[in-house]
N, C-alpha and C positions, 0 to 999 in steps of 0.2 A: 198242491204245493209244488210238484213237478214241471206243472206248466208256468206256474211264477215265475222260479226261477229260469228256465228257459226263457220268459220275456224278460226278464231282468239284462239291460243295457251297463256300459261303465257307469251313468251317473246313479244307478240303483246301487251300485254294489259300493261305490263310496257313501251312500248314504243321502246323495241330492236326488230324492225322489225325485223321476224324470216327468213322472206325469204335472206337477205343479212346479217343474225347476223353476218358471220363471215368476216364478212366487219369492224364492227365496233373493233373485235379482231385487225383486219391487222392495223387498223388506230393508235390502241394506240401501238402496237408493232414499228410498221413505223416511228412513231415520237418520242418513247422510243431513238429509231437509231439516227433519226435524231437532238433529242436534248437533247443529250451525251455531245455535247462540249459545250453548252452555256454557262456558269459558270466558264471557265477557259481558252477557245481557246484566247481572246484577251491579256490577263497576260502574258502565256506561247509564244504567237508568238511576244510579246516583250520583254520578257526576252532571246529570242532567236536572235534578234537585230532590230524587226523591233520597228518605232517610235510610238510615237502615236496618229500623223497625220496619218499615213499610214495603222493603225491598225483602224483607224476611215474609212477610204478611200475605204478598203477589207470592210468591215461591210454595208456600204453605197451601193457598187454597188449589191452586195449581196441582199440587202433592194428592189433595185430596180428593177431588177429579178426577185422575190419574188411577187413583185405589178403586173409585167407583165404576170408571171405564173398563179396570182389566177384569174385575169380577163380570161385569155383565157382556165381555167380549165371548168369555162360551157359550154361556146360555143362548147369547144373539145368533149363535154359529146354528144354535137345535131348532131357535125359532123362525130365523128368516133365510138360513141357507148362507155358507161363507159368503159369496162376492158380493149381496147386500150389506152384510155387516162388514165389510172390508170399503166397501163405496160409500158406505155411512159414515164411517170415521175419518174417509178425506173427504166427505162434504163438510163435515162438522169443522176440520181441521183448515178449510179453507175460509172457512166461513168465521173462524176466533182468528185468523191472520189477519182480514179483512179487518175485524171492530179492532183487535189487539196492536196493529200496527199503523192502520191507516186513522182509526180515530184516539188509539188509545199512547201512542210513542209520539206518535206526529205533533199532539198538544198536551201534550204530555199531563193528561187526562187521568188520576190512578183511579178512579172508581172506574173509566169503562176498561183501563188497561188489566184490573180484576173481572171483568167479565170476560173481555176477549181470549185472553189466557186460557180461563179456566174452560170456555167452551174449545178450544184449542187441544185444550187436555183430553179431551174425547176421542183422539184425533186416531196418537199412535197406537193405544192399545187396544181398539175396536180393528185397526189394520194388522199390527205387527202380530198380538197373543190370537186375534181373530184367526190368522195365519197358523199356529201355531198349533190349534187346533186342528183346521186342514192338516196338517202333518200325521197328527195323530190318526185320523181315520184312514188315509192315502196310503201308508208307511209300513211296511210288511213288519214285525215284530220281531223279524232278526235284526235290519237293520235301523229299525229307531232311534237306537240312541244313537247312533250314527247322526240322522236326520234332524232329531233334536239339537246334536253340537254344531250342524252347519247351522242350527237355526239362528241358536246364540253367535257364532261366529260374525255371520252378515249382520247381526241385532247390533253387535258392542261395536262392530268393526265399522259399521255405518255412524252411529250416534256420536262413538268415545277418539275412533283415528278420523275416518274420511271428514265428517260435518268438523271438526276442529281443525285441521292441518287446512282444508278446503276456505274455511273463515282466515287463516290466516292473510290468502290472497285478496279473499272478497269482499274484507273489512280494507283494505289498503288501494285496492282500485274501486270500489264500488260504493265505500261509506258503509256505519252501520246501519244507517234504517233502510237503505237501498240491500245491503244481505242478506234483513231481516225479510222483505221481500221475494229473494230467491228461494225462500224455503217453497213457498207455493209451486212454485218450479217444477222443484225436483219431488215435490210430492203430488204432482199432478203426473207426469214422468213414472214416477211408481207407479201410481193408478194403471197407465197404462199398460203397463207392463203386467201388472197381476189380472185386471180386468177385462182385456183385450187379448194380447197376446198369450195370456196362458188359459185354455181350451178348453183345462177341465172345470166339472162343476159339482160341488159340494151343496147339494139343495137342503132345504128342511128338514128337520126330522119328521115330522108327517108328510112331507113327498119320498123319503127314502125308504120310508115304512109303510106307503103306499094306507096310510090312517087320516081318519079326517081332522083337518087342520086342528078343528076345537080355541081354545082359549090361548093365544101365544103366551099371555103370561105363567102360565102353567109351567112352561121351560122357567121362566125367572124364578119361581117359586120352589123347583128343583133346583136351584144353584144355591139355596140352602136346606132344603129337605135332604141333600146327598150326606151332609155332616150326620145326619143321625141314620140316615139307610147305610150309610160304608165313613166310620168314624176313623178309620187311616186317612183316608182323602183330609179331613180338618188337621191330622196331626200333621201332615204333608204341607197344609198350607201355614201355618205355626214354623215349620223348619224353612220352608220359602222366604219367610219374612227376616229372619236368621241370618238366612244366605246373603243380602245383600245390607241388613242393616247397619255394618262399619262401613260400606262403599260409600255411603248417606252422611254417616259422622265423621271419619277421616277429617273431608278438606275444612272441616268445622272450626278441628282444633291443631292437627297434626302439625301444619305447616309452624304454627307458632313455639308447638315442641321444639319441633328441628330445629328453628330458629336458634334457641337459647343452645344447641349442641353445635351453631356455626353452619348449618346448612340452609343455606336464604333461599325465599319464595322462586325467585327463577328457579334453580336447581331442583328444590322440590318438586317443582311441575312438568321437570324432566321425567323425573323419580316417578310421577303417577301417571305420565303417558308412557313413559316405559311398560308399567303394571300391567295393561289393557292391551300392550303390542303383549306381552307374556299370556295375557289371561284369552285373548282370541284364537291363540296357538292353540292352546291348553283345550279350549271351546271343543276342537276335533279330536284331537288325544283323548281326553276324557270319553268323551263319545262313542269309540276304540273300546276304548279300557270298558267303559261300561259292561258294553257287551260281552264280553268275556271273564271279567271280574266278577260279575253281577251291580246291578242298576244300585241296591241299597246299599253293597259293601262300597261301592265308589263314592257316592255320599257320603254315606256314613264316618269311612276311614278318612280319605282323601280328601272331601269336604270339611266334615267338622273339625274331627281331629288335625288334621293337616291347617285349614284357616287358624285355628286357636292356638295351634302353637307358633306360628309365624305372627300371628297378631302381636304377638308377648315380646318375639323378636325382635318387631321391629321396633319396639318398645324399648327395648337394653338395649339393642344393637349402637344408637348413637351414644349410650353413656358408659358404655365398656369400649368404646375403640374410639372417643372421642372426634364423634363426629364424622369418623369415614365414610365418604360418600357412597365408593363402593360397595361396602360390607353393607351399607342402610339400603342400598338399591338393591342386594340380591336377597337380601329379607322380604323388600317389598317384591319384586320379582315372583320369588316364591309361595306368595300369600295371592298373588294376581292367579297365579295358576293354579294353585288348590282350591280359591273360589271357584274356578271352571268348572270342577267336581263335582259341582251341584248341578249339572247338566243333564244325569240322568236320572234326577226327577224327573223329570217330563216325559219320559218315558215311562216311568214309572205310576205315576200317579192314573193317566187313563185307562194303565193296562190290570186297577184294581177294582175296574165295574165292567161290565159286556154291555151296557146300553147306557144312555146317557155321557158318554167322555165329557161333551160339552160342559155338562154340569160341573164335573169333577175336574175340567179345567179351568174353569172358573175360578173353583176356593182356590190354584195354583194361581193363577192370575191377578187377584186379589189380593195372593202376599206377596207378590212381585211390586203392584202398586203401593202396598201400604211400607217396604221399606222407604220409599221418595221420602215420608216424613219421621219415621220413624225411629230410625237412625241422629236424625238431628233433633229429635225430643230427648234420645236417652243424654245426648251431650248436655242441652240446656235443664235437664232434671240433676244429674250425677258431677257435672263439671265444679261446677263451685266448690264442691268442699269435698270432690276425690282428686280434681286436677286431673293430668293427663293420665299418669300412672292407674290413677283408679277405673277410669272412663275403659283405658285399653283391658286392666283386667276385667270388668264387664262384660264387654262384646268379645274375649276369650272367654270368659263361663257360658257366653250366649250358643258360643259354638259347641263348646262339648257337653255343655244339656240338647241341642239340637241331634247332636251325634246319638246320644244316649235313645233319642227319641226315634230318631231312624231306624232302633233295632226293631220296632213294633209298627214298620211300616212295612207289611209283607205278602208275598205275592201266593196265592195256592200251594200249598205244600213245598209252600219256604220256598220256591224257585229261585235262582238267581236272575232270572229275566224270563217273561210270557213265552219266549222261544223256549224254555228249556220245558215247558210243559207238552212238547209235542202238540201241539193243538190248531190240526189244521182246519179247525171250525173259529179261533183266533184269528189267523189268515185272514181268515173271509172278514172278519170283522171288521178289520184292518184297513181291508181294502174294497172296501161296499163302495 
């Protein structure tokens, strides 16, 4: 443990693992790419003729992709070794741009623009959570949750600020089906960067354990046998799903809340890119705090409790001050950033098995993919006859059952994080 930290550089000790730093480059370039269009592809492929059934339908199966890609992005990590499951997901991802934009926007085609897509969706979570894992095994157990927050950082900061402020240019000089294009770009650009440029190499589980390869799906087959070998891992991925499922229903209905309190759709959309410049801050904060806090209490407190009661907030906040812009943005502000909270999951959750993380990052990556739709199910199951008011108390009870559930996700004699178990046979783990 002595000689770690003696090899330990500044970018170890903020927490950008120096051995894969240019990992976390590729990740926020990669998602730069890949969310370019979030913000205007459902508008523009209706105003091109499709409905908005059908523009909801493309969105869905897309979601559901997305849920299958992140589950199988750990187990990919034990069976083929990070940078094939990281090359696999921008071959995939180039190759749904290709049918999605060149056969499927161009003629505006919706059955192949539902296959392009959805093989599309393969793209980021076999790259970005595949990554993500690399962290986990590379990432010394003090500073993880560190590592983790840069992970989120570059994630939201690529997808939710760079790919939308970046469109705003490349939709005005370039057109939209010519930006839609540029996403190949800079996700080939990533590629480079993670696959090339960065050194290190995250092999197989049977090349790191020096075992004979045997049957690869046997990892797959472990990315649900972990739920019953280590049953925090399932509660872990249940509070995942949690974590992001008002991100998903928000721009559903909120915006037309506001509305009726005098805050129109521009302004709103201030309001939620503001959220995400809060919540990326927050991303390394929390990260911080993790560590020192413990990984469950920062969840736990600052995650659930903290999202659930800001949910509620911003909920009253336009109908007790009439609309105030400001008071309704620092409610949402404050709810961006307690989302963040949920960052030392990730930390958390690998560091509740000694073999296997892949697996156990998996169910983690799984309920990251299954908020995409899930969040806009509870709206169109609960909206009709709770309306806004009721929708938000939901995804607050959603929070403080998830809080509740956090307390029974725990690490070896209640640790507040795997560093505090002295365990420098962890270390090694960590960093095989």
């Amino acid at each position: 443990m002595n000689s770690l930290a003696h090899n330990e550089n500044f970018l170890d000790r903020i927490g950008l693992t120096s051995k894969i730093f240019w990992g976390f480059v590729a990740v926020m370039i990669f998602m730069m790419g890949d969310g370019l269009e979030i913000g205007w592809l459902s508008p523009y492929l209706i105003e091109q003729g499709l409905t908005m059934q059908q523009s909801s339908y493309l969105f869905s199966a897309y979601g559901i992709i997305i849920a299958l890609s992140s589950w199988l992005s750990g187990v990919a990590i034990e069976a083929f070794g990070a940078k094939k499951t990281m090359f696999m997901g921008v071959i995939l991802y180039l190759i749904g741009t290709v049918v999605f934009v060149g056969f499927g926007v161009a003629e505006m085609n919706y059955t192949v623009m539902i296959i392009g897509y959805g093989i599309r969706g393969f793209g980021y979570p076999l790259f970005a959570f595949g990554f993500l894992v690399w962290i986990a095994y590379r990432t010394s157990t003090k500073r993880l949750g560190k590592a983790v927050g840069w992970f989120w950082f570059v994630f939201t900061g690529g997808m939710n600020v760079l790919g939308a402020y970046y469109s705003i240019w490349a939709i005005e000089v370039l057109g939209y089906v010519n930006t839609l294009w540029t996403a190949a770009l800079w996700v080939s650009i990533a590629a480079f960067f993670a696959l090339v440029v960065n050194k290190d190499k995250l092999e197989s589980k049977a090349k790191r354990e020096n075992i004979s390869t045997g049957n690869v799906f046997s990892e797959f087959i472990k990315g649900i046998a972990i739920l019953k070998k280590e049953p925090k891992v399932g509660i872990a991925g249940v509070v995942r799903v949690i974590n992001q499922t008002a991100q998903y229903a928000f721009p559903i209905f909120l915006p037309t809340y506001l509305a009726t309190h005098g805050i129109e759709t521009n302004v709103w959309l201030g309001i939620w890119g503001s959220i995400f410049i809060s919540n990326i801050a927050f991303n390394l904060i929390f990260g911080v705090v993790g560590d020192k806090f413990g990984w469950r209490n920062t969840v736990m407190w600052f995650g659930g409790v903290g999202c659930g009661f800001f949910t509620l907030l911003l909920y009253y906040t336009p109908q007790f001050t009439d609309g105030n812009v400001y008071l309704t943005a620092a409610a949402g502000l404050a709810w961006g950033a307690c989302l963040a909270a949920y960052v030392p999951l990730s930390a958390l959750v690998p560091s509740l098995v000694k073999t296997d993380k892949g697996a156990a990052m998996s169910i983690l990556n799984l309920g990251a993919g299954l908020c995409v739709f899930v969040g806009p199910m509870v709206v169109g199951f609960t909206y009709g006859f709770a309306g806004a008011g009721g929708v938000m108390w939901i995804l607050a009870i959603l929070y403080f059952t998830g809080a509740f559930m956090t307390k029974f996700i725990t690490l070896p004699n209640n640790a507040k994080t795997l560093n505090d178990k002295k365990d420098s046979g962890s270390e090694k783990v960590a960093n095989a």
